[in-house]
N, C-alpha and C positions, 0 to 999 in steps of 0.2 A: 867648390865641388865637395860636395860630403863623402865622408870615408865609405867605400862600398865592398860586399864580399868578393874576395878573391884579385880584388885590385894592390898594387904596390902602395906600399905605405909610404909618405915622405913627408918631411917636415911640415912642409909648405902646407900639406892638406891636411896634416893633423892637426897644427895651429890653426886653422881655417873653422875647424871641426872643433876643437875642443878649445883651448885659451892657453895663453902666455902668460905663466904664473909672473913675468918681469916686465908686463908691458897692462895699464888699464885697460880693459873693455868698455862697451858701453854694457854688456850684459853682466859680466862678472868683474871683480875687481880684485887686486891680487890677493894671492893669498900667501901671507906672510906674517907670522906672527908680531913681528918689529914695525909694522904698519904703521905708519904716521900721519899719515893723510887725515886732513881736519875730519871731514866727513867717519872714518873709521876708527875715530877715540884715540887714546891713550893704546899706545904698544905693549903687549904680552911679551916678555922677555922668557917667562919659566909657565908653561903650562900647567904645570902640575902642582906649581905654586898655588897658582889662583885658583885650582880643584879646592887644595889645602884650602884655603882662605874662608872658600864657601860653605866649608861641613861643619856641622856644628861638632865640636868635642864633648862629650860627655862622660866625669871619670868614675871611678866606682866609689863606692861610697871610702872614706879617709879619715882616720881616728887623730885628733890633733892633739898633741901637747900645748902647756901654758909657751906664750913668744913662736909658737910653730908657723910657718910661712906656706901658705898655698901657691906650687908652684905655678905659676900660668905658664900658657902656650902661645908662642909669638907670634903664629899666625891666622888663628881661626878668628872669625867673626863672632864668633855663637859658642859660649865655654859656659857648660855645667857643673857644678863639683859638690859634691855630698860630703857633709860634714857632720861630724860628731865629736865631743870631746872623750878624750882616752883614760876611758874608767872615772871621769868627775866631771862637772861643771870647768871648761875651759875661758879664758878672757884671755883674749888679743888685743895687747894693749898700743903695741907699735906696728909694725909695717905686716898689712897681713899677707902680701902679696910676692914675692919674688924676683917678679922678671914684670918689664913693661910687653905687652900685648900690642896688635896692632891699632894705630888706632881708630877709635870709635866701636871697639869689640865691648860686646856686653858680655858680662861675663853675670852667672845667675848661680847664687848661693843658697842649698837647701840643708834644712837641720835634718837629722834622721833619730834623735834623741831626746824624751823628754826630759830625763833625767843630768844626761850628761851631753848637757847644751853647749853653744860658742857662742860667744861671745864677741863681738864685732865694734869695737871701741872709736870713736872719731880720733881722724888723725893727720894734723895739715902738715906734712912731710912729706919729702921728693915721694913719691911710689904709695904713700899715703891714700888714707880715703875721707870723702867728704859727703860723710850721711846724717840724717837729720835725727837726732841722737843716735847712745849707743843702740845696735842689732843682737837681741839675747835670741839664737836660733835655737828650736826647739822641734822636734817633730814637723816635719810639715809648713814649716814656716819661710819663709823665702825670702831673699834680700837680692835685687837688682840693682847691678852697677852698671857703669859705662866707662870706658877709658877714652882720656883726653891728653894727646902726646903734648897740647901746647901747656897745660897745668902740671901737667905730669901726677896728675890724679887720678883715681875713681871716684866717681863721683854718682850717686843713689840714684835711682830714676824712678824706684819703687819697689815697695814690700806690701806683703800679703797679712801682715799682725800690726 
């Protein structure tokens, strides 16, 4: 019996009428973030995580010093960062990175300087990167990485020079 105006509401007919968020339907099926059921994937623990995950970050432009560290963000998929060197020509000779990202996050490295470029050095170390020579960024110039938790690297997937 469907809910009607001016009728007594009770359990019986509201579950009838609408669904039992703790019991399958054949129409609907729960709804619950911790969902396990093969058919409904992998479980959502933190919503607002997985918001996170999906946006891309992009940060403003960043004037680096010689050995200076890009900090990453642990969770986005999609990380931007503008780069310049601070008042000279910059080379990043060791670990250009900070923090491990999550993985499989691309992370997309742009020059904003002709003059006072970065420099992006190979480097096979924990947090290291593995590009196919060194990256002299320059105005406009772009370097695409990718993070790999089981290398524990970055590793190139493509540049625009």
């Amino acid at each position: 019996m469907p809910i009607q105006f001016g009728s007594r509401l009770r359990s019986a007919i509201a579950n009838a009428t609408f669904f039992d968020k703790t019991q399958d339907d054949t129409t609907v099926g729960k709804l619950n973030m911790a969902n396990t059921d093969t058919a409904s994937g992998d479980p959502v623990n933190n919503a607002q995580r997985e918001i996170n995950i999906s946006k891309a970050l992009v940060s403003p432009a960043t004037t680096l010093g010689n050995a200076a560290q890009i900090a990453t963000n642990e969770l986005s998929r999609l990380q931007v960062y503008r780069v310049a060197g601070d008042s000279a020509p910059v080379v990043l000779n060791t670990i250009v990175f900070s923090s491990q990202p999550i993985d499989g996050a691309e992370i997309i490295i742009i020059g904003q300087d002709d003059t006072n470029t970065v420099t992006i050095n190979f480097n096979d170390s924990q947090n290291g990167q593995y590009i196919n020579g060194n990256a002299t960024l320059k105005r406009g110039y772009v370097l695409r990485l990718i993070w790999d938790s089981g290398l524990e690297r970055f590793i190139e997937i493509g540049r625009n020079f």
